[in-house]
C-alpha positions in Angstrom: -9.9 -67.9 49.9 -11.5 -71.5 49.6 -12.5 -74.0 52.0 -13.3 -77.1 51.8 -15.2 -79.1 48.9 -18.1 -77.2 47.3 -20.3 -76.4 50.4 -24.1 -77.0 48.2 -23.3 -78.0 45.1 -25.0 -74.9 42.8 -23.6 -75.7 39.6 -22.5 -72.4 38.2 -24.8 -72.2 34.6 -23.2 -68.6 33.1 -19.5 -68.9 32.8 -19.2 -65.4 33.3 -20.6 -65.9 37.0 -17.3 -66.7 37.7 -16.5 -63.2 37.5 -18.7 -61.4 39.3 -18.2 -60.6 42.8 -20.2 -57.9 45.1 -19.9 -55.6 48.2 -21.6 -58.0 50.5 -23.9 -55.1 52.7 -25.4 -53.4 49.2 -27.1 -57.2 49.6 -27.9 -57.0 53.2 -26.5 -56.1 56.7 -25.5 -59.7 57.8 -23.3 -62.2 55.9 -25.6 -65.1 55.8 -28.6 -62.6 54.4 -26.4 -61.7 51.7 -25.2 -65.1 50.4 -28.7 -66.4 50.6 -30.0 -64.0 48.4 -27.1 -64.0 46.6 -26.0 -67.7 45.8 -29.1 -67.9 43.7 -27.4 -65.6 41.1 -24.5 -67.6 41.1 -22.2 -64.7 43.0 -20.0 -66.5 45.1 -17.2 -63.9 45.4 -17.7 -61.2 48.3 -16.1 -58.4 49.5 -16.3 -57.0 52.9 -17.3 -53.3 54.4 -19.8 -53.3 56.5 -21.4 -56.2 58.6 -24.3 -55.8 60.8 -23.6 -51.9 60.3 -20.5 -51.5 61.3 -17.2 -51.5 59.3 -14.5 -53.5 59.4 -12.7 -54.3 60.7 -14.5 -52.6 63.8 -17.1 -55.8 63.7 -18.1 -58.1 66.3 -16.8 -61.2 66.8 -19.6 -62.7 66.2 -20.1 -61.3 62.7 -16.6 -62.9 61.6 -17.4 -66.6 62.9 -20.7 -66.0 60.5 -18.7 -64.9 57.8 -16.3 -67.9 58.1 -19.0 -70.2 58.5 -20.6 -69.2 55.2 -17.2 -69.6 53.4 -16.4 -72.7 55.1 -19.9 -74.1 54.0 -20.8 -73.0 50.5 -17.1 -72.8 49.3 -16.8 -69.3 48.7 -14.3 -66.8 47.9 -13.3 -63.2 49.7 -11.9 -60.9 47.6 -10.8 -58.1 49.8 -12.2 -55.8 52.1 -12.5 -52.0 52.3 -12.2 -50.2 56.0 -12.7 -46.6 54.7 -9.4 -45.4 55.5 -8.4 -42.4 54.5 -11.7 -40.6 53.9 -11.5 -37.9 56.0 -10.1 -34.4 55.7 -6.6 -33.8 56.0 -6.4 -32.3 60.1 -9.1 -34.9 61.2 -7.5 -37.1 64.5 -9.4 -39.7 62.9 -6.5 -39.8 60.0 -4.0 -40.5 62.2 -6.0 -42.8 64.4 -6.2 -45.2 61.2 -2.6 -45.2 61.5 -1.9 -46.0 65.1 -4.5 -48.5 65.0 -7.4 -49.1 62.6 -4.5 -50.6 60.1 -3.0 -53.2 62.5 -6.4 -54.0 63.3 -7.3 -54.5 59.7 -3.9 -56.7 59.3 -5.2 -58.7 61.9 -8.8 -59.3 60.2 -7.3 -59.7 57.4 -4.9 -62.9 58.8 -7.8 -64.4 60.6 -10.0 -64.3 57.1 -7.1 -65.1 55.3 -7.3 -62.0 52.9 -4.5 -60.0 51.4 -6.2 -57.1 49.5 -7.0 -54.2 51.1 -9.0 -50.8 49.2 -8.7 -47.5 50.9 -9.4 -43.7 49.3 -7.6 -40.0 48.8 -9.1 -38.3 51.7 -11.5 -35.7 51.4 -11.0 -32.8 48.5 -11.0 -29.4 49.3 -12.0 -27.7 46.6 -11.6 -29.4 42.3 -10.1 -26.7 41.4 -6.6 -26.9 43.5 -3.6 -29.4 42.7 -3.4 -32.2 45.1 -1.6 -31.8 48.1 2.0 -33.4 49.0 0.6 -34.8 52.0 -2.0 -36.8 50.4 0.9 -38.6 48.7 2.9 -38.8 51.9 -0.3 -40.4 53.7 -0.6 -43.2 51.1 2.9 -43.8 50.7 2.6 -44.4 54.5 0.0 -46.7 54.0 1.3 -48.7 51.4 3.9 -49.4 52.9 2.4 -51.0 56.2 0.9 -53.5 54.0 4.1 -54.1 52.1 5.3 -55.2 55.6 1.9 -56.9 56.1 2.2 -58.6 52.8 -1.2 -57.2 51.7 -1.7 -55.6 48.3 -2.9 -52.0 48.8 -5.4 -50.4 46.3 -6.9 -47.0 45.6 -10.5 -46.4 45.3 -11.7 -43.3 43.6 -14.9 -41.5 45.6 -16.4 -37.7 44.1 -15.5 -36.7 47.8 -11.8 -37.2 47.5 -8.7 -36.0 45.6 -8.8 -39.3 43.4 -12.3 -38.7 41.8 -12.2 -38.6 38.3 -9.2 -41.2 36.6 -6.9 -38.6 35.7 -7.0 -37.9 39.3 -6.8 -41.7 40.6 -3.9 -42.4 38.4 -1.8 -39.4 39.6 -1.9 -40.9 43.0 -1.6 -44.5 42.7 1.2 -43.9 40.2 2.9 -41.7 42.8 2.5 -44.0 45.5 2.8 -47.1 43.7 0.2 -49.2 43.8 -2.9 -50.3 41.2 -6.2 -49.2 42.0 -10.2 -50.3 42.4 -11.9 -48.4 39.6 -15.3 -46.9 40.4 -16.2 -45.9 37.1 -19.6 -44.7 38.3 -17.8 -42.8 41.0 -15.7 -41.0 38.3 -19.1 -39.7 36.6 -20.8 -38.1 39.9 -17.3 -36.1 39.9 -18.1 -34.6 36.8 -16.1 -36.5 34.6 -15.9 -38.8 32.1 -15.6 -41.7 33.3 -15.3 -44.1 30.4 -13.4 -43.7 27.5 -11.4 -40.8 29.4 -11.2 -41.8 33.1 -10.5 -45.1 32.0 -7.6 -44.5 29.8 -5.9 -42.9 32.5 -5.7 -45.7 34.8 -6.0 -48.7 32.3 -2.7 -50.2 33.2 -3.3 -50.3 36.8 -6.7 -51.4 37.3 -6.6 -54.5 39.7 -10.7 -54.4 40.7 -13.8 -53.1 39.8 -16.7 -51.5 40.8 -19.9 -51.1 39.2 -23.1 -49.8 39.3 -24.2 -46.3 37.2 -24.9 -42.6 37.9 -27.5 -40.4 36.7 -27.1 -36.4 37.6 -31.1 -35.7 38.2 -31.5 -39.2 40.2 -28.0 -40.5 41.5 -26.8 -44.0 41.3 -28.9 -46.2 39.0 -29.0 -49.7 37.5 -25.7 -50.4 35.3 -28.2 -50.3 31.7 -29.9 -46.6 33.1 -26.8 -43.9 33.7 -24.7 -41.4 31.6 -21.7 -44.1 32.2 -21.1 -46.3 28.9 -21.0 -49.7 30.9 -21.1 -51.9 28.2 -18.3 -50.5 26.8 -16.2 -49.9 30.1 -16.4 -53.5 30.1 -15.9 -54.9 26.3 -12.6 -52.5 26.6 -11.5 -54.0 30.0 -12.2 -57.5 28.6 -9.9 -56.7 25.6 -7.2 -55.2 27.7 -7.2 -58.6 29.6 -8.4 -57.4 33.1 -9.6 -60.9 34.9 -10.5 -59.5 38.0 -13.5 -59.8 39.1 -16.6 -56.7 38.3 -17.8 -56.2 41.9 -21.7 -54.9 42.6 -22.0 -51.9 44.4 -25.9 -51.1 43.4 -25.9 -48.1 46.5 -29.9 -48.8 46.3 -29.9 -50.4 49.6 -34.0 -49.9 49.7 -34.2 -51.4 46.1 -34.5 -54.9 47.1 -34.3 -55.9 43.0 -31.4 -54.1 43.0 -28.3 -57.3 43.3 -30.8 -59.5 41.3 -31.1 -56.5 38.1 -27.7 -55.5 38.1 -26.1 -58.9 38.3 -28.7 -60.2 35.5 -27.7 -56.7 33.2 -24.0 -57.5 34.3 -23.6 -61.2 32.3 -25.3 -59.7 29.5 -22.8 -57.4 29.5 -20.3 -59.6 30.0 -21.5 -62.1 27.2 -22.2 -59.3 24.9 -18.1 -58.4 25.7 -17.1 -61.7 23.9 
């Protein structure tokens, strides 16, 4: 999504910025907060969750003129946004709820920001050591295809909470229900598995976004440089596969206030060490 001619005329000094996008709260709770601190890094690709803490698309009106404001004015790009559908247990009204509503008024979020991708998860796992249910597959067939109708592309995030955790997991799913996926490898690790070179083998033909940040047993999520995850070479493989997404910031250190600037810096590093 672009508007207009470039909104304040940052010249963009690291190629790679270009590909680098991030979860716009994990910079702060309002849209204009986060592009202020985050145009200075050169990140001018967003994608949406929550806004003023609340997620979408159950935001105030108010938050979206902001939102389309700071596009319209620095020239910037939304790459998706992620309700949390899905994420509950199997049973919970909220799961059908999302379906007699929260989707239509995603669809409708979605027209006025003029996006067309849309992430949601597995719902919740029981247990990791039982197969995954039919329904699950019955659910996100059901969601796929209201955005088919919609004309919005449908991913499938992995989460430790939910039945697509680990890759082997999150390619059984989105293979069933066919549709590509947002790969969390960090996620994949605080399931207990390996997330890179094994996760990512599984779902290496149908990654279509990325997530990134790292994950350390004894202290949870950590910079991208600090965690068991091989980040550096989850991205030289994706780079050599020809994934030209975007790697989208997800620090989870919301009371780390260095941490968009450190990842993003250890992020092109990467990136330029991936050449």
């Amino acid at each position: 999504m672009t508007f207009g001619a470039k909104g304040n005329g940052r010249k963009v000094t690291n190629l790679w910025q270009n590909r680098v996008a991030i979860v716009s709260d994990e910079a702060a709770p309002g849209f204009a907060e986060a592009v202020r601190r985050c145009l200075p890094l050169g990140i001018r690709a967003y994608e949406l969750r929550f806004l003023y803490g609340m997620r979408v698309p159950h935001v105030s009106m108010e938050a979206i003129e902001e939102v389309l404001a700071e596009v319209r004015d620095h020239d910037l790009t939304l790459v998706g946004i992620s309700p949390g559908f899905c994420k509950v247990r199997l049973g919970d009204p909220e799961a059908e709820k999302e379906f007699e509503s929260g989707f239509s008024q995603a669809f409708r979020l979605m027209d006025r920001l003029d996006v067309r991708r849309l992430t949601v998860f597995s719902y919740q796992r029981a247990d990791r050591g039982t197969a995954i249910p039919v329904r699950i597959f019955d659910l996100l067939q059901r969601a796929a295809t209201l955005c088919r109708e919609e004309g919005v592309e449908l991913l499938i995030e992995n989460s430790p909470q939910c039945w697509a955790d680990a890759g082997e997991h999150l390619a059984e799913v989105a293979r069933a229900v066919g549709v590509r996926v947002t790969w969390d490898p960090a996620n994949a690790a605080a399931s207990g598995a390996e997330a890179y070179p094994a996760g990512y083998e599984a779902v290496q033909d149908l990654v279509a976004h990325v997530h990134l940040k790292n994950w350390q047993p004894t202290h949870g999520w950590v910079y991208l440089n600090d965690g068991v995850v091989d980040i550096a070479g989850q991205v030289k493989a994706l780079e050599a596969d020809g994934y030209r997404g975007y790697y989208c910031i997800e620090s989870h250190r919301w009371t780390d206030s260095a941490a968009t600037e450190t990842n993003t810096q250890q992020l092109l590093a990467l990136l330029e060490q991936s050449r």
